[in-house]
mmCIF file of the C-alpha atoms, coordinates in Angstrom:
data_MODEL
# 
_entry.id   MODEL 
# 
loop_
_atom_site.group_PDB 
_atom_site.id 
_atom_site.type_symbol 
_atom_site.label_atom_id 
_atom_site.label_alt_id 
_atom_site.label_comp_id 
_atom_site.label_asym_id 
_atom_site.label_entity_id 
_atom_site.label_seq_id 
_atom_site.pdbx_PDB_ins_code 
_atom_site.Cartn_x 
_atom_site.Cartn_y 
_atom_site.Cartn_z 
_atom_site.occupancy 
_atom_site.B_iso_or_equiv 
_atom_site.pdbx_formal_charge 
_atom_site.auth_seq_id 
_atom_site.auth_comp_id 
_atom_site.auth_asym_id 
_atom_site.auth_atom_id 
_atom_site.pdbx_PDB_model_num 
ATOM 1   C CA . UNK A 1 1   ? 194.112 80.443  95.065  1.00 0.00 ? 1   UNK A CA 1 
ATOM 2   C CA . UNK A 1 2   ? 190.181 79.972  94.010  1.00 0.00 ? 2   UNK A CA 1 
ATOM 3   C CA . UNK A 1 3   ? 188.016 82.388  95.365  1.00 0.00 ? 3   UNK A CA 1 
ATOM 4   C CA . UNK A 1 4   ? 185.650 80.822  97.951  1.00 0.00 ? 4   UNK A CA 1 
ATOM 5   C CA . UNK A 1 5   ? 182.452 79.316  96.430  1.00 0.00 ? 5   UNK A CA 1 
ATOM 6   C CA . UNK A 1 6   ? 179.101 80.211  97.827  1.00 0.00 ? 6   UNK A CA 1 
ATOM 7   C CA . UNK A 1 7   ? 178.712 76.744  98.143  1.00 0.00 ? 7   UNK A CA 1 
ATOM 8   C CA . UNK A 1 8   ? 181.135 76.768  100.893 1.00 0.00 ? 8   UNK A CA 1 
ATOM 9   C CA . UNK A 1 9   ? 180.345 79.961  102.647 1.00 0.00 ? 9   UNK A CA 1 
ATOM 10  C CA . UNK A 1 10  ? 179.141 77.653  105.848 1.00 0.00 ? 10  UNK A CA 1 
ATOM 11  C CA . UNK A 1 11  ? 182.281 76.713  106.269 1.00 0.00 ? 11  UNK A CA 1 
ATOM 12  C CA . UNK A 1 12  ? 184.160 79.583  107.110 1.00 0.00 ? 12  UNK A CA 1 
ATOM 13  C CA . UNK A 1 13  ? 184.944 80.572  110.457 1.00 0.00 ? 13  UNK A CA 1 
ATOM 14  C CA . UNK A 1 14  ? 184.953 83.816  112.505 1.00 0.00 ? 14  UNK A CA 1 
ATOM 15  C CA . UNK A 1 15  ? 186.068 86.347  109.937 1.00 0.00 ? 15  UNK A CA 1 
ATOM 16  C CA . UNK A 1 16  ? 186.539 90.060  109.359 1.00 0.00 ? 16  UNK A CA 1 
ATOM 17  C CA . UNK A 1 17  ? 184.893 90.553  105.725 1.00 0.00 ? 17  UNK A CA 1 
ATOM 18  C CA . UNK A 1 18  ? 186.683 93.282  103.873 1.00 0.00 ? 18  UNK A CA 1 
ATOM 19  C CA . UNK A 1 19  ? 186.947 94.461  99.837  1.00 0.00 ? 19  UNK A CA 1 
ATOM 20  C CA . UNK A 1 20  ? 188.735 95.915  97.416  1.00 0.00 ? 20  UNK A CA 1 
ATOM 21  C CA . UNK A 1 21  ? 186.839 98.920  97.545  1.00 0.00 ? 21  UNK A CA 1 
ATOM 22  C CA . UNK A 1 22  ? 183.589 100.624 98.556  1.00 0.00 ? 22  UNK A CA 1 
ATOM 23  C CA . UNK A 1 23  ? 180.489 99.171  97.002  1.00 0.00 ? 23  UNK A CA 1 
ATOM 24  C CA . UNK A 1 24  ? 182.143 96.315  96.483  1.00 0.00 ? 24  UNK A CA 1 
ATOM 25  C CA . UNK A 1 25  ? 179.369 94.383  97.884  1.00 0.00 ? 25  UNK A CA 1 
ATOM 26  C CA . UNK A 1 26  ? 181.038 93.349  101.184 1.00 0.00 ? 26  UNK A CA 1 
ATOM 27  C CA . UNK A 1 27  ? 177.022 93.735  103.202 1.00 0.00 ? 27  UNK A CA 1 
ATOM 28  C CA . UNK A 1 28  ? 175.263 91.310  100.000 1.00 0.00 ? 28  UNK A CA 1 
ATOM 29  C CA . UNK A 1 29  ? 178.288 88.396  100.973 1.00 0.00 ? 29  UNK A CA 1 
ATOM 30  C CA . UNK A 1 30  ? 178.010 89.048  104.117 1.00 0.00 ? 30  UNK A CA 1 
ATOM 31  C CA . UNK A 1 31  ? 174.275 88.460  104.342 1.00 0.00 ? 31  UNK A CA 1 
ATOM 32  C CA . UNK A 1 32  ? 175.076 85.367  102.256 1.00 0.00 ? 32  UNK A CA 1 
ATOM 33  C CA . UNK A 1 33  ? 177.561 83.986  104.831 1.00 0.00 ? 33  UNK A CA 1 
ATOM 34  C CA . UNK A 1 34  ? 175.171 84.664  107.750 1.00 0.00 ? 34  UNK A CA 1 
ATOM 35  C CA . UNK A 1 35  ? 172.719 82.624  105.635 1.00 0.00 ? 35  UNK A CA 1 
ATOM 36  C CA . UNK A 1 36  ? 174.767 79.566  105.131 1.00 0.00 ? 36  UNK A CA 1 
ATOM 37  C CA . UNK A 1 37  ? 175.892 79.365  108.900 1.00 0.00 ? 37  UNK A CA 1 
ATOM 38  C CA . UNK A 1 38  ? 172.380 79.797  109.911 1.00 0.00 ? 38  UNK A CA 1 
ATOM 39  C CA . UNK A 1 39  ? 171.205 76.702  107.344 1.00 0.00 ? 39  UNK A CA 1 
ATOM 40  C CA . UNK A 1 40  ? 174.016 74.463  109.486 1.00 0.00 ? 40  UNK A CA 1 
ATOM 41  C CA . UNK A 1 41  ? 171.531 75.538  112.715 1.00 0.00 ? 41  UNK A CA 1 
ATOM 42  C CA . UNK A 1 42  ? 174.176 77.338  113.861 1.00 0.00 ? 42  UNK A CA 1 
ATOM 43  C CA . UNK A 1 43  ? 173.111 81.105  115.467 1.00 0.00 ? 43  UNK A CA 1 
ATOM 44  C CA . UNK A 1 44  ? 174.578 83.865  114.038 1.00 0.00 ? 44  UNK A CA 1 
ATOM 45  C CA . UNK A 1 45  ? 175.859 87.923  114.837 1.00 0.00 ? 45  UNK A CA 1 
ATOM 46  C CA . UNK A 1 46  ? 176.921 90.159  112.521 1.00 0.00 ? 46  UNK A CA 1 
ATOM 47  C CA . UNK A 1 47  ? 179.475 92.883  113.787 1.00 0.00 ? 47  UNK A CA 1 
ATOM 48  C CA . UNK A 1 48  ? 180.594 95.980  111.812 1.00 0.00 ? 48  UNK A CA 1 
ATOM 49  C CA . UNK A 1 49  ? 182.004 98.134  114.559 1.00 0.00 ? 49  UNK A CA 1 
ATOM 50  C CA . UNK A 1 50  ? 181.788 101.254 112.462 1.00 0.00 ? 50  UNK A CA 1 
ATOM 51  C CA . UNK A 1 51  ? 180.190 103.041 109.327 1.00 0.00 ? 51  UNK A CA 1 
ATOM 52  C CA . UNK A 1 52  ? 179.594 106.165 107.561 1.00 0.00 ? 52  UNK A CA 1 
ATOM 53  C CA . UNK A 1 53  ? 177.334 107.159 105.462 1.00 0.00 ? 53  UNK A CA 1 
ATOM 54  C CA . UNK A 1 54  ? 174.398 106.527 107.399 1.00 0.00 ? 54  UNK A CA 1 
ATOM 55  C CA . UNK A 1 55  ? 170.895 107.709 106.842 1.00 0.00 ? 55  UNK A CA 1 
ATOM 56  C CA . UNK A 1 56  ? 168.169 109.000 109.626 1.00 0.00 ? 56  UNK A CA 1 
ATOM 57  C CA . UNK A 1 57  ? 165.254 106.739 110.294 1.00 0.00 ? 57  UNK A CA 1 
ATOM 58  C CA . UNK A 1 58  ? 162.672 107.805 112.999 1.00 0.00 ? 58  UNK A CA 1 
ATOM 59  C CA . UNK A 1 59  ? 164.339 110.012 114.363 1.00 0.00 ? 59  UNK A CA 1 
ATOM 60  C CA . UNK A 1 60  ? 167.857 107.874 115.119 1.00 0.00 ? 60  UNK A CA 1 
ATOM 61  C CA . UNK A 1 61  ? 171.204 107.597 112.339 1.00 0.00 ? 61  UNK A CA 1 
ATOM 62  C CA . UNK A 1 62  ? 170.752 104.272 111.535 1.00 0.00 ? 62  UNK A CA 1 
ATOM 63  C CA . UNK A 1 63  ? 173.500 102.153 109.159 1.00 0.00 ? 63  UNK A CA 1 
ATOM 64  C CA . UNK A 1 64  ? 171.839 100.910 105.358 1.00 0.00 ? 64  UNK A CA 1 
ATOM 65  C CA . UNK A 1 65  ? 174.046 98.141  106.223 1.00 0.00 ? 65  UNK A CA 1 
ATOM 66  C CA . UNK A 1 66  ? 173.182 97.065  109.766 1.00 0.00 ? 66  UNK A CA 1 
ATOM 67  C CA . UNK A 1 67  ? 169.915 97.193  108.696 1.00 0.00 ? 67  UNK A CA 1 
ATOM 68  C CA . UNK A 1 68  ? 170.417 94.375  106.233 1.00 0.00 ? 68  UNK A CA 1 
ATOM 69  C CA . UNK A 1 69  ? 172.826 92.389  108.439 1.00 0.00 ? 69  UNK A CA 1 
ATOM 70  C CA . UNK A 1 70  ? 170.148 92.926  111.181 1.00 0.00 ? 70  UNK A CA 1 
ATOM 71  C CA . UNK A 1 71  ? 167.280 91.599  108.539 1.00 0.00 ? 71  UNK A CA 1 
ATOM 72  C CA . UNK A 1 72  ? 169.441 88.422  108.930 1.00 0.00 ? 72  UNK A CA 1 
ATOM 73  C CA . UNK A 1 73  ? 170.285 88.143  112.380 1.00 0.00 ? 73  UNK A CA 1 
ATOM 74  C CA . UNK A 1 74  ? 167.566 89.694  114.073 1.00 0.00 ? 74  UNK A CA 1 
ATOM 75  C CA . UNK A 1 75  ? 169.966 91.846  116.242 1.00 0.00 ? 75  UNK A CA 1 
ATOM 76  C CA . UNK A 1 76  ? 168.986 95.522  117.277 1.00 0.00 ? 76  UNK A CA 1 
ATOM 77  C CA . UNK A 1 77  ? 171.403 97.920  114.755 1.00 0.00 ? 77  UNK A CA 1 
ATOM 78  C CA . UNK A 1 78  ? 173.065 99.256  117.689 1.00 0.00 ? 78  UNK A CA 1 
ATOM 79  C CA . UNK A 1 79  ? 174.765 96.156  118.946 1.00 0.00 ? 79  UNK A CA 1 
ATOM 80  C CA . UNK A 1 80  ? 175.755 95.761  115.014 1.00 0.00 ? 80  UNK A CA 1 
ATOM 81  C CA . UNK A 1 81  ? 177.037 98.823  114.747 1.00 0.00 ? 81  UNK A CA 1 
ATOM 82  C CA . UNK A 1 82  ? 177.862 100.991 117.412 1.00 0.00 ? 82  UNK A CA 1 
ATOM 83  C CA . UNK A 1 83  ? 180.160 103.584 115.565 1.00 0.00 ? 83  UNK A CA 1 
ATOM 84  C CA . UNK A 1 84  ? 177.578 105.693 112.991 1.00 0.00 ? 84  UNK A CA 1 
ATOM 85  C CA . UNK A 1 85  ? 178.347 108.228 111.224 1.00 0.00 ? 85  UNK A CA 1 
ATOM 86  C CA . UNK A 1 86  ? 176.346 110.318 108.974 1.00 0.00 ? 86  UNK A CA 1 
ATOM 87  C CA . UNK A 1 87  ? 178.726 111.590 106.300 1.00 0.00 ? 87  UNK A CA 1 
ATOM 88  C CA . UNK A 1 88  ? 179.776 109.924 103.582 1.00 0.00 ? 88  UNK A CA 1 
ATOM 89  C CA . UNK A 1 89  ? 183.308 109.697 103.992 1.00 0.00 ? 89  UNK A CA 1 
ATOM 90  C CA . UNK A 1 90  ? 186.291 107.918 105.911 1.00 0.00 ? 90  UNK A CA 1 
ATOM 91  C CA . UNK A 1 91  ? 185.538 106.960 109.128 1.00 0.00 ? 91  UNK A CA 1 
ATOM 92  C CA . UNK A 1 92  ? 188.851 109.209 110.325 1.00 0.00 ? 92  UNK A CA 1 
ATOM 93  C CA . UNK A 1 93  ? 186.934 112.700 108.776 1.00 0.00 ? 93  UNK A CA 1 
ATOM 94  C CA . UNK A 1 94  ? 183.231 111.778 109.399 1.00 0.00 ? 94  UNK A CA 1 
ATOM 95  C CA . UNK A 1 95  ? 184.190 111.110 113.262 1.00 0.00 ? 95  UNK A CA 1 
ATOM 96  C CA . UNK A 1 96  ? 184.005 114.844 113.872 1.00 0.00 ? 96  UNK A CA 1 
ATOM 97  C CA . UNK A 1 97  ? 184.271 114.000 117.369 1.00 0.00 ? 97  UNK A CA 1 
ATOM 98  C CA . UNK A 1 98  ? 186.784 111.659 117.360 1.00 0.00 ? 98  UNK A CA 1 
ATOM 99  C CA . UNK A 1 99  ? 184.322 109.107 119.186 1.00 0.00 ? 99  UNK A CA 1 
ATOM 100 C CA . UNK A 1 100 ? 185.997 105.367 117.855 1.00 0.00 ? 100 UNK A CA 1 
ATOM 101 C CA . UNK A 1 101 ? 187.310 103.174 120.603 1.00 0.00 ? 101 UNK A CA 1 
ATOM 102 C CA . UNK A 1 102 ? 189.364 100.586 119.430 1.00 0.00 ? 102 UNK A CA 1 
ATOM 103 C CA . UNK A 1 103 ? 189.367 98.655  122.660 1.00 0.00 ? 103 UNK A CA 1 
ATOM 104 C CA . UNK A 1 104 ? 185.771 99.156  123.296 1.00 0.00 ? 104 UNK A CA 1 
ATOM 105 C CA . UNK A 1 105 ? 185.144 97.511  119.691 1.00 0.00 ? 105 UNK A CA 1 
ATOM 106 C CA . UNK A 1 106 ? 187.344 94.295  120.880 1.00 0.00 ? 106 UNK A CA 1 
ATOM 107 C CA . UNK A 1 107 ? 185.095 93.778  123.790 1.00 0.00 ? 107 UNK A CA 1 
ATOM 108 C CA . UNK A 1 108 ? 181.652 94.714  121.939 1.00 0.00 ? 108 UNK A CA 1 
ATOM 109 C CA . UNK A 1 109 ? 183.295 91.615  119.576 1.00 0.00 ? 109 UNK A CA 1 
ATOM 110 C CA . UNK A 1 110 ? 184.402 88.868  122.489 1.00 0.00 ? 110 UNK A CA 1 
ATOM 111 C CA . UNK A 1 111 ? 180.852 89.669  123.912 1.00 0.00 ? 111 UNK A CA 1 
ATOM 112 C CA . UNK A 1 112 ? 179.219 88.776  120.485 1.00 0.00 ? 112 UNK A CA 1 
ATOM 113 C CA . UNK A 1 113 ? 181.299 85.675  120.469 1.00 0.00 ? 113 UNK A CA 1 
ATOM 114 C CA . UNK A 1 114 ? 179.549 84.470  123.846 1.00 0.00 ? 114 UNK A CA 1 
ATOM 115 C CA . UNK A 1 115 ? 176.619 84.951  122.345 1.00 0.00 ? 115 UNK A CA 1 
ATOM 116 C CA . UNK A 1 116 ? 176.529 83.256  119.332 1.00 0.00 ? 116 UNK A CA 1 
ATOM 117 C CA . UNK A 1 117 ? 177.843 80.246  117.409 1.00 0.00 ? 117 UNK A CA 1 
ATOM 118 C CA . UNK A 1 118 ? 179.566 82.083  114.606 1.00 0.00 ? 118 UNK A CA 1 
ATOM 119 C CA . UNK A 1 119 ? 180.575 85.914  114.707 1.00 0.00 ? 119 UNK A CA 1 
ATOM 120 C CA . UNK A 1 120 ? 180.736 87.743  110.951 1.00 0.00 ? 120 UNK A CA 1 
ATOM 121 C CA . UNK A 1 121 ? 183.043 91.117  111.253 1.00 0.00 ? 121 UNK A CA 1 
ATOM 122 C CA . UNK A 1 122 ? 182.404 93.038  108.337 1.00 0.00 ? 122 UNK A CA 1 
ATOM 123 C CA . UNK A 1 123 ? 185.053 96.278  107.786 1.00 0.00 ? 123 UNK A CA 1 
ATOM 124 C CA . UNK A 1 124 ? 183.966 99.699  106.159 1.00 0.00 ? 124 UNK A CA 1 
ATOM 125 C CA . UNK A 1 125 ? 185.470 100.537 102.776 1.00 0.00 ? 125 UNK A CA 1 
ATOM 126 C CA . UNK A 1 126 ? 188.472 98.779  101.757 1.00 0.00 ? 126 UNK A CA 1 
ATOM 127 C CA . UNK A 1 127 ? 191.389 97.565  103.742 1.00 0.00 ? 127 UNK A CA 1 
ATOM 128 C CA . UNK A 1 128 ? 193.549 100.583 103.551 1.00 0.00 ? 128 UNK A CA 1 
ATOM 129 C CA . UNK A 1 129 ? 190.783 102.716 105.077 1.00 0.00 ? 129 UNK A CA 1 
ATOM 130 C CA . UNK A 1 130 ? 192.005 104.886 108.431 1.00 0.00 ? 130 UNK A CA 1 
ATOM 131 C CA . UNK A 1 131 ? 189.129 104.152 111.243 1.00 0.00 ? 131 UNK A CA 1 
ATOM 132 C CA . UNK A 1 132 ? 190.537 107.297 113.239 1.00 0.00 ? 132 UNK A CA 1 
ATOM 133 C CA . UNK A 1 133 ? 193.638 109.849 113.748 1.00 0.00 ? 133 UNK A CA 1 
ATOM 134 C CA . UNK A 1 134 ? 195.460 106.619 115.368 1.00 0.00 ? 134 UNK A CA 1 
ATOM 135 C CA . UNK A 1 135 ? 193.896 103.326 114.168 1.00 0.00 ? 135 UNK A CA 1 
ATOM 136 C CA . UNK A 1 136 ? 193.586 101.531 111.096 1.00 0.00 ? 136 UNK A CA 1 
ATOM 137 C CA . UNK A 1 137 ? 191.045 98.660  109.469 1.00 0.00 ? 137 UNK A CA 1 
ATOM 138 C CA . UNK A 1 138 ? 194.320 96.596  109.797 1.00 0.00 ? 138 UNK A CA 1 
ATOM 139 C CA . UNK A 1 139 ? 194.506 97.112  113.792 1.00 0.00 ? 139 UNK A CA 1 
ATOM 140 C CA . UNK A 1 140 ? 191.225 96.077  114.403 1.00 0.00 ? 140 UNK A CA 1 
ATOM 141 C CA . UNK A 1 141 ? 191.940 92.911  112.283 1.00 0.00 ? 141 UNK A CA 1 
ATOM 142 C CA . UNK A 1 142 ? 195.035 92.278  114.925 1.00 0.00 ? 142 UNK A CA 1 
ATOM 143 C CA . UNK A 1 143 ? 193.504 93.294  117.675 1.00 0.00 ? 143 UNK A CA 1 
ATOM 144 C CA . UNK A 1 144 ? 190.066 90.782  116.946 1.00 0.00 ? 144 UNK A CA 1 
ATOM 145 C CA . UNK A 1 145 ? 192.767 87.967  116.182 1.00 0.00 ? 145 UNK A CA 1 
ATOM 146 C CA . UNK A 1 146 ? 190.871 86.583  113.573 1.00 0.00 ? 146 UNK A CA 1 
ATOM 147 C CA . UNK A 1 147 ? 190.848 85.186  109.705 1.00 0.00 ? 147 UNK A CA 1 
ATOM 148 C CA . UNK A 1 148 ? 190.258 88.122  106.976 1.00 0.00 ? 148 UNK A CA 1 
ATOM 149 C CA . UNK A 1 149 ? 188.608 87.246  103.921 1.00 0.00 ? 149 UNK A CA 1 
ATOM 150 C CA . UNK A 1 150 ? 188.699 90.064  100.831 1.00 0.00 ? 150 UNK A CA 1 
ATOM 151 C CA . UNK A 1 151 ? 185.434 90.756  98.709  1.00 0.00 ? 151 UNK A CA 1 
ATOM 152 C CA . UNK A 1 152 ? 186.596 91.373  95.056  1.00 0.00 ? 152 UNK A CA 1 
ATOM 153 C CA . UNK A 1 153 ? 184.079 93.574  93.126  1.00 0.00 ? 153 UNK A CA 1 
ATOM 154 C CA . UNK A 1 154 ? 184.741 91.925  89.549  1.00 0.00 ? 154 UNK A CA 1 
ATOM 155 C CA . UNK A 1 155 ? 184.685 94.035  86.964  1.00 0.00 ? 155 UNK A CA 1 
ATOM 156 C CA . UNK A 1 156 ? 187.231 96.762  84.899  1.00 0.00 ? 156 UNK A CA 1 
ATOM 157 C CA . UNK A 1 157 ? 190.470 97.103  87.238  1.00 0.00 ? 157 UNK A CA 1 
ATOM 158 C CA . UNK A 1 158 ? 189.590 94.404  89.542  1.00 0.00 ? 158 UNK A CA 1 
ATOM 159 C CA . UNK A 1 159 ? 193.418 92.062  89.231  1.00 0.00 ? 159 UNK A CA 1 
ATOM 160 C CA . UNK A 1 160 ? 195.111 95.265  89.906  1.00 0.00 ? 160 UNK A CA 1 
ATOM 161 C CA . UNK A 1 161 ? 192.994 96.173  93.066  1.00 0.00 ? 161 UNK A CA 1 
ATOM 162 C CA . UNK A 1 162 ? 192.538 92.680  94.034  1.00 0.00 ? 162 UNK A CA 1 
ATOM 163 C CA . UNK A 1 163 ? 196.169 91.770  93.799  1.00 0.00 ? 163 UNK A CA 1 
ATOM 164 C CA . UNK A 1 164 ? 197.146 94.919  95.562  1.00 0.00 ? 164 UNK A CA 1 
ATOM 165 C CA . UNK A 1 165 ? 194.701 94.321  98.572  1.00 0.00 ? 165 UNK A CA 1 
ATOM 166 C CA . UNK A 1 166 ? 195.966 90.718  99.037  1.00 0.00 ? 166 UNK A CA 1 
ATOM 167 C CA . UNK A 1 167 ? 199.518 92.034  98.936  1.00 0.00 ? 167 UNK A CA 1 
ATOM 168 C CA . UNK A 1 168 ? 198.870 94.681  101.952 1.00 0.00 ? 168 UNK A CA 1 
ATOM 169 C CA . UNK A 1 169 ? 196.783 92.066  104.312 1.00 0.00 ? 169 UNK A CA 1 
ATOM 170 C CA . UNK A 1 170 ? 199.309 89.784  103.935 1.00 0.00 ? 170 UNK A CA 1 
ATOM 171 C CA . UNK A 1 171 ? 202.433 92.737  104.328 1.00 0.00 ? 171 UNK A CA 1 
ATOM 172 C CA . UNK A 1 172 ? 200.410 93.746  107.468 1.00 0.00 ? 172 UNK A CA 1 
ATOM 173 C CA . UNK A 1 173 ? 200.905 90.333  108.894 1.00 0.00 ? 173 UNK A CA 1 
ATOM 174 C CA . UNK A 1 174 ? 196.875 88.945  108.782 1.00 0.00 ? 174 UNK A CA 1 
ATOM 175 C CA . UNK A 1 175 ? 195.624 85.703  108.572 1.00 0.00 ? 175 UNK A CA 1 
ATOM 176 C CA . UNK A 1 176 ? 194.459 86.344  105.218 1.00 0.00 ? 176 UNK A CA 1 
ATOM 177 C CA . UNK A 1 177 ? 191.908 83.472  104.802 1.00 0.00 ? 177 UNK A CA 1 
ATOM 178 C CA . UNK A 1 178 ? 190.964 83.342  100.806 1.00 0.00 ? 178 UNK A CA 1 
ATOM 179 C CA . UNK A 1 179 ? 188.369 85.532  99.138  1.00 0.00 ? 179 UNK A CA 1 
ATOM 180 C CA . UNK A 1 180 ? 185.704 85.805  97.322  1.00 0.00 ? 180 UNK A CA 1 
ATOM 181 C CA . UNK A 1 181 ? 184.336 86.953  93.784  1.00 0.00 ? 181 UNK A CA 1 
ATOM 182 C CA . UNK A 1 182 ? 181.245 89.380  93.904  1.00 0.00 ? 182 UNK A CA 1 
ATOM 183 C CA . UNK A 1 183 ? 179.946 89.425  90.329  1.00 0.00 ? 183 UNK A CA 1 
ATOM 184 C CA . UNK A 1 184 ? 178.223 93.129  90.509  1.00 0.00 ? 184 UNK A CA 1 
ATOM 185 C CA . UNK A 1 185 ? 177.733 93.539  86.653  1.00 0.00 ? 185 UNK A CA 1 
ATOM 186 C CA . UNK A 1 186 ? 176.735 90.537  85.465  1.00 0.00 ? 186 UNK A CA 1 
ATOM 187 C CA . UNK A 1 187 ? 176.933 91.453  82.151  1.00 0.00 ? 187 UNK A CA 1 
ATOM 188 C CA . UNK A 1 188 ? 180.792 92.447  82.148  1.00 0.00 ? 188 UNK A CA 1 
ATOM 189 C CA . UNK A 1 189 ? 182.269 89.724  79.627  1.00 0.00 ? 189 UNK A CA 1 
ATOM 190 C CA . UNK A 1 190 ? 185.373 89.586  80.699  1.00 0.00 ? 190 UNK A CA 1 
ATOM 191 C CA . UNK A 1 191 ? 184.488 88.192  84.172  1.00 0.00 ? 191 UNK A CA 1 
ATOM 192 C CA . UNK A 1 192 ? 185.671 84.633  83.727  1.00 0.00 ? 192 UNK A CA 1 
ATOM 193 C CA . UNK A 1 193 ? 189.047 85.747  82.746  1.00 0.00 ? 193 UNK A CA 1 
ATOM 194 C CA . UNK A 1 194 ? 189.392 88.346  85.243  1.00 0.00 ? 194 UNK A CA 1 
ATOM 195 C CA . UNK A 1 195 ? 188.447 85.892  87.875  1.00 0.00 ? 195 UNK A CA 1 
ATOM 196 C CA . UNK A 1 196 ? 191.070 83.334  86.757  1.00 0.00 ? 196 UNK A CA 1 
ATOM 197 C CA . UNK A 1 197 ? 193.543 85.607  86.475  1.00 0.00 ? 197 UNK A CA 1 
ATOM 198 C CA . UNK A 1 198 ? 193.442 86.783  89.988  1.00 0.00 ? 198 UNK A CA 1 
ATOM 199 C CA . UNK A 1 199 ? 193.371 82.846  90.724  1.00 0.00 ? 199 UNK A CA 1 
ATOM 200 C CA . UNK A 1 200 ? 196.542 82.400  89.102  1.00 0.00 ? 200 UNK A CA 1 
ATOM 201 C CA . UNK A 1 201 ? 198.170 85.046  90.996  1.00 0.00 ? 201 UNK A CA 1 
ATOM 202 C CA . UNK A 1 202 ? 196.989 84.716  94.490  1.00 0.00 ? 202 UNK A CA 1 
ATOM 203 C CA . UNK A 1 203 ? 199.588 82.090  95.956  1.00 0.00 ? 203 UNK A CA 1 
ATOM 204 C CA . UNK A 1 204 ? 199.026 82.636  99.367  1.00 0.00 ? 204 UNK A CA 1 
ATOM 205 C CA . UNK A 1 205 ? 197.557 79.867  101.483 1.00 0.00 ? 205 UNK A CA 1 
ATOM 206 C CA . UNK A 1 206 ? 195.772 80.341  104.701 1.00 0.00 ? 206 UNK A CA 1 
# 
């Protein structure tokens, strides 16, 4: 399976946008996809229920992130991203208080759906990352009954992590809709081949 073109970004549907790892660039595509839709006229929300890792910005803990999804979208960064944490770490150990609602994230998302034409969902870390004691990236995915579409960050060790990522959303019985190549390094040589070789091994078809 090809990874999705940027070309053809505008025609994806409602997705939850998740990677291979942190800093694999899931926020950058995400922008990108926002972009597209809003070129077709279409309006747009962006939606990542929860993040850590956040920084303090007049006085309120405010995403990186939702910040750049909201530089899109024009949304306030609390109907973004209503779960903010300020340590760097899973969501599961920065929640000190335990605080994630995994039914009160479906409804923030079916509200968002009213609202707007096209509804991005973008996860936090990769896909194996716990959201809380009970819940994982994976549950929210069921739960929000919708496509899921993996950001690869090419570079050194990217087949193995890419291959292995596919593997599990497919294992944990999501729609997994294709996925896309994020060049980081653009001076890694080897990118071509790495690309094609998760190609070739990807036979999955949404």
């Amino acid at each position: 399976m090809n990874p999705i073109a940027a070309r053809s970004f505008h025609k994806l549907p409602n997705c939850l946008l998740t990677a291979t790892d942190t800093d694999a660039g899931k926020t950058y595509i995400a922008c990108e996809i926002l972009k597209s839709w809003q070129d077709q006229g279409l309006s747009v929300g962006a939606y990542k229920p929860i993040a850590s890792g956040a920084i303090w910005q007049k006085g309120q803990l405010v995403s990186e992130d939702a910040l750049r999804l909201a530089a899109v979208t024009g949304q306030d960064t609390t109907e973004i991203n209503p779960y903010t944490f300020e340590k760097p770490a899973s969501p599961h150990i920065a929640d000190v208080e335990a605080a994630f609602d995994l039914a009160s994230c479906v409804a923030q998302y079916h509200q968002l759906e009213k609202q707007y034409d096209r509804v991005l969902v973008e996860g936090v870390g990769g896909w194996c990352v716990p959201l809380s004691a009970d819940w994982m990236l994976n549950d929210l995915a069921a739960a929000l009954n919708i496509p899921v579409v993996m950001v690869s960050r090419i570079g050194l060790g990217c087949i193995n992590h890419s291959l292995l990522t596919v593997h599990q959303i497919i294992n944990d019985g999501q729609r997994f809709h294709g996925w896309i190549a994020n060049l980081i390094d653009k001076e890694y040589e080897d990118a071509k081949a790495n690309i094609s070789s998760i190609a070739a091994r990807i036979h999955h078809k949404s």
